[in-house]
Structure formats: C-alpha cells, structure tokens
MARVEX-436651 format. One record per atom (N, C-alpha, C): atom name; z, y, x. Coordinates in Angstrom, 1 decimal, m for minus. Atoms other than C-alpha are relative to their C-alpha. Example, Ala and Ser with C-alpha at 12.3 -4.5 7.8 and 13.67 -1.06 7.14 Angstrom:
// MARVEX-436651
(N (0.0 m1.2 0.9))
(CA (7.8 m4.5 12.3))
(C (0.0 1.2 0.9))
(N (0.0 m1.1 m0.9))
(CA (7.1 m1.1 13.7))
(C (0.8 1.1 m0.8))
END
This chain:
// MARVEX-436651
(N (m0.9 0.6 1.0))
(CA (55.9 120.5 73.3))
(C (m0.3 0.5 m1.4))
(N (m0.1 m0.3 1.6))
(CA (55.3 120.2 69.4))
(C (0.8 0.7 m1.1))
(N (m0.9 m0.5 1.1))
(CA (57.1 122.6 67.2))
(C (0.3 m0.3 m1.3))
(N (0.2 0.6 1.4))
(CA (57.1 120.4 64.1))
(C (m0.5 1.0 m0.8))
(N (0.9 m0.8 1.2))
(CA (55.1 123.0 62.2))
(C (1.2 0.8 m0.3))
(N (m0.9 m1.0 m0.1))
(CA (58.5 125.3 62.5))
(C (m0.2 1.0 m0.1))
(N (0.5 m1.5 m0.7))
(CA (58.3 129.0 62.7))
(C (1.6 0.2 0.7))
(N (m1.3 0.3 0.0))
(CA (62.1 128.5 62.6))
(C (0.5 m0.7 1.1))
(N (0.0 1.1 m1.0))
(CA (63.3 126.9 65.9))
(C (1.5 m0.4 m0.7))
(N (m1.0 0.5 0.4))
(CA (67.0 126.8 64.3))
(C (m0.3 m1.3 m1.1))
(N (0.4 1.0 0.7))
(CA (65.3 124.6 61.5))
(C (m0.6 m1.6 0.5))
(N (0.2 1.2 m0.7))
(CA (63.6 122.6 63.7))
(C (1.3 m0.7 1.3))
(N (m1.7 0.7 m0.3))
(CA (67.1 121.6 65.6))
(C (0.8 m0.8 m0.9))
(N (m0.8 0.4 0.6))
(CA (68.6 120.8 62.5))
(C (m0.7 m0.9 m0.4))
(N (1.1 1.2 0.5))
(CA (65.5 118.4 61.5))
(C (0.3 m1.0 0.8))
(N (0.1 1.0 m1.6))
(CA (66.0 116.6 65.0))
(C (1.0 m0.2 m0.3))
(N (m1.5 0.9 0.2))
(CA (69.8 116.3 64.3))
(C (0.1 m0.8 m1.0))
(N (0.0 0.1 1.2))
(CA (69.3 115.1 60.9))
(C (m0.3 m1.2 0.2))
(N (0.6 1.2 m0.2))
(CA (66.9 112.5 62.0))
(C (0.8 m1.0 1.0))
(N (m0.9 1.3 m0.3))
(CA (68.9 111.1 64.7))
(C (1.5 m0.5 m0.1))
(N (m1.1 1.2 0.4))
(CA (71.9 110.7 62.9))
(C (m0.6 m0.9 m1.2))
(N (0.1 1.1 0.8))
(CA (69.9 108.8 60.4))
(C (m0.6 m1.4 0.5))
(N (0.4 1.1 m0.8))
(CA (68.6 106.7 63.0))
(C (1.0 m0.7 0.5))
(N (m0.7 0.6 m0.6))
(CA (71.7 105.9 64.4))
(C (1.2 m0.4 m1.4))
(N (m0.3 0.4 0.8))
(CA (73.2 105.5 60.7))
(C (m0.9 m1.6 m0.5))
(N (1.3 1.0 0.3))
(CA (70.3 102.9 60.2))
(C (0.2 m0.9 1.3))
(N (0.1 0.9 m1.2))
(CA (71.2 100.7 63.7))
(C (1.5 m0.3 m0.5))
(N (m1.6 0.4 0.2))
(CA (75.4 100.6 62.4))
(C (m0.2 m0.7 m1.3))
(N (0.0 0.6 1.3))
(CA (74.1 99.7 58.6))
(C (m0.8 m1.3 m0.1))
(N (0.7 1.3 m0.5))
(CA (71.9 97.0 59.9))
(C (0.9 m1.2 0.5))
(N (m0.9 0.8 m0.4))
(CA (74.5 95.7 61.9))
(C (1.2 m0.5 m0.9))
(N (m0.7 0.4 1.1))
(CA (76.9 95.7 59.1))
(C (m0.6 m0.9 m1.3))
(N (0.4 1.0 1.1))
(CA (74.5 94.2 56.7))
(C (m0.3 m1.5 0.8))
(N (m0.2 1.4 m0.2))
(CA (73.7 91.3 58.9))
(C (1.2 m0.8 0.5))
(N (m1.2 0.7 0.2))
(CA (77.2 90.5 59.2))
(C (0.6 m0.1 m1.4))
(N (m0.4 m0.1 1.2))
(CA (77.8 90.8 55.5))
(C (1.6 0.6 0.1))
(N (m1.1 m0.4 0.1))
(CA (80.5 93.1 55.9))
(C (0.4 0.7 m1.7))
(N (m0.8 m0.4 1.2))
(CA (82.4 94.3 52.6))
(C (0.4 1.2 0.1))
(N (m0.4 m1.9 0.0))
(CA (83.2 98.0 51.9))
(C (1.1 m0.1 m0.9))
(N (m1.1 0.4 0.6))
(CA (86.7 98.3 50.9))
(C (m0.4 0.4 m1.7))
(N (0.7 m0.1 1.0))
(CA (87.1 98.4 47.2))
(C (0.2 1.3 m0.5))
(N (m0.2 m1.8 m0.1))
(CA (86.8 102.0 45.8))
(C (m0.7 m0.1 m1.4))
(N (0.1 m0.4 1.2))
(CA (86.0 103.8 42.2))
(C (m1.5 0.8 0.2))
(N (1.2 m0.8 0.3))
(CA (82.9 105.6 43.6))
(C (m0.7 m0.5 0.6))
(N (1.3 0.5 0.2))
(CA (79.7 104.5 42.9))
(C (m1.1 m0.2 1.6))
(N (0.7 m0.6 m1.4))
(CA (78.1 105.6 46.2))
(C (0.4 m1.3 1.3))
(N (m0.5 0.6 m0.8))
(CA (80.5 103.4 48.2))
(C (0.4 m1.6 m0.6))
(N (m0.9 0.9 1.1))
(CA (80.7 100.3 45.8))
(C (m0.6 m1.8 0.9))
(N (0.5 1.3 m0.7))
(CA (78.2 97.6 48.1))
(C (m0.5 0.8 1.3))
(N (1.5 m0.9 m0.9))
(CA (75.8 98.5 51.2))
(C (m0.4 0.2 m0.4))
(N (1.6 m0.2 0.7))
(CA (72.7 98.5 49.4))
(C (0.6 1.6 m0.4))
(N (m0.2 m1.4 0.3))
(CA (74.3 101.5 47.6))
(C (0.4 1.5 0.5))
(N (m0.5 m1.2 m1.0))
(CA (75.7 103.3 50.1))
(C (m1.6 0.1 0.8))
(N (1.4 m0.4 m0.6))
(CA (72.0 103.1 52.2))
(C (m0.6 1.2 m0.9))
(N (0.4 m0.7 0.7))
(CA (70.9 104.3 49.3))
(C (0.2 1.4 m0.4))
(N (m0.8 m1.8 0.0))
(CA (73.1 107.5 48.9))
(C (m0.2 0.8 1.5))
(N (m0.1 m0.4 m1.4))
(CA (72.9 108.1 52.6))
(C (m1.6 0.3 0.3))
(N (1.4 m0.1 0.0))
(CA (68.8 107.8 52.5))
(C (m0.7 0.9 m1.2))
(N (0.6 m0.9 1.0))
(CA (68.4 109.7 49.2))
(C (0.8 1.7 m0.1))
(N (m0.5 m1.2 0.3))
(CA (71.0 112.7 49.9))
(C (m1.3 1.3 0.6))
(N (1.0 m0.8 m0.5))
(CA (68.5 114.3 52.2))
(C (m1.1 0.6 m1.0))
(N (1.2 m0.3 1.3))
(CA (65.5 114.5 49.5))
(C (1.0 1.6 m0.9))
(N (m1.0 m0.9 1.1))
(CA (68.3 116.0 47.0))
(C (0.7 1.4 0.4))
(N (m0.1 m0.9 m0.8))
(CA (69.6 118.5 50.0))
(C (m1.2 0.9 m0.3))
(N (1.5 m0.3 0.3))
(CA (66.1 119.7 50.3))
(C (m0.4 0.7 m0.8))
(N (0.6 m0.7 1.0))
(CA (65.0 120.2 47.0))
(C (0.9 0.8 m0.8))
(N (m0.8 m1.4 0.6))
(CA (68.3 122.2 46.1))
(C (m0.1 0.9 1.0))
(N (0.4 m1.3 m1.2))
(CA (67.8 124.4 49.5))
(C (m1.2 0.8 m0.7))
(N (1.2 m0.7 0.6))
(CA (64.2 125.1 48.1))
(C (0.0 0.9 m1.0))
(N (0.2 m0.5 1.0))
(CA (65.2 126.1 44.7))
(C (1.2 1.4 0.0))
(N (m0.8 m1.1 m0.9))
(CA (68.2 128.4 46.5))
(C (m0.8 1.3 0.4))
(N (0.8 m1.1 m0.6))
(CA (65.6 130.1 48.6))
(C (m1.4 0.7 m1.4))
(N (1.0 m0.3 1.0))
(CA (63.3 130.4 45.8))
(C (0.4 0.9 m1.3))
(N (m0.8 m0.8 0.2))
(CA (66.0 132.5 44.0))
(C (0.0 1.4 0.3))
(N (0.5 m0.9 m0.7))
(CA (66.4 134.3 46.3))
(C (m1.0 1.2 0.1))
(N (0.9 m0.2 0.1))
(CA (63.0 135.1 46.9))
(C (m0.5 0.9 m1.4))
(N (0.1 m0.8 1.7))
(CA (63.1 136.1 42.8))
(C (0.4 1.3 0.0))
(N (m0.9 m1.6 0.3))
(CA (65.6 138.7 43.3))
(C (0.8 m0.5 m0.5))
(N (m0.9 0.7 0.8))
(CA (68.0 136.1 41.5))
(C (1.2 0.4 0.7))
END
C-alpha cells in the first residue's frame, strides 16, 4: 500500500478525508446544479450562486495549505 509520499501517517488520513469529502461535495453540487437549485438569499459573497460557492469550497483548500505552510515555516524560524 502507497503512502502518498507521507512520512506523516496522521497527514496522510487527513488528505484521504479531505479528498473524499470533496468528492462527495462534488456528486451533491452536481446534482444541485443540474436541477438549478437556488441558494437562499444571503449577504455573503461565498454563498451568493453555485458557481460561487464551488468556487469557495474548491479554492479554500489551496488557501488552507498555503497558510499551514507559512505557520510551519514560522515556526521553523523561531517566530
């Protein structure tokens, strides 16, 4: 069995969970966009169409990520 390039097995669990809730976010927002469902009406940006919410939901990860990095990289300074 493939360790995803882990050294970390806690890391690699949280990668695996990560991915299949975005897989299973990605089979509910499918089904909601081909019914043209409507998102109630709301003031934040994030939640204002689908498209935008995919978008928030597909780009938090990245943005997760690259503030963890710059955390550990702190860290790492002595910060």
């Amino acid at each position: 069995m493939s360790d995803g390039g882990f050294e970390y097995g806690g890391a690699r669990a949280l990668v695996g969970m990560h991915e299949e809730s975005l897989r299973e976010f990605l089979v509910v927002w499918r089904q909601a966009d081909a019914a043209q469902v409507r998102l109630p009406t709301t003031s934040d940006p994030y939640d204002v169409s689908r498209e935008a919410l995919l978008t928030h939901v597909l780009g938090c990860p990245a943005r997760h990520l690259t503030w963890m990095c710059e955390q550990l990289r702190e860290l790492m300074a002595g910060g």
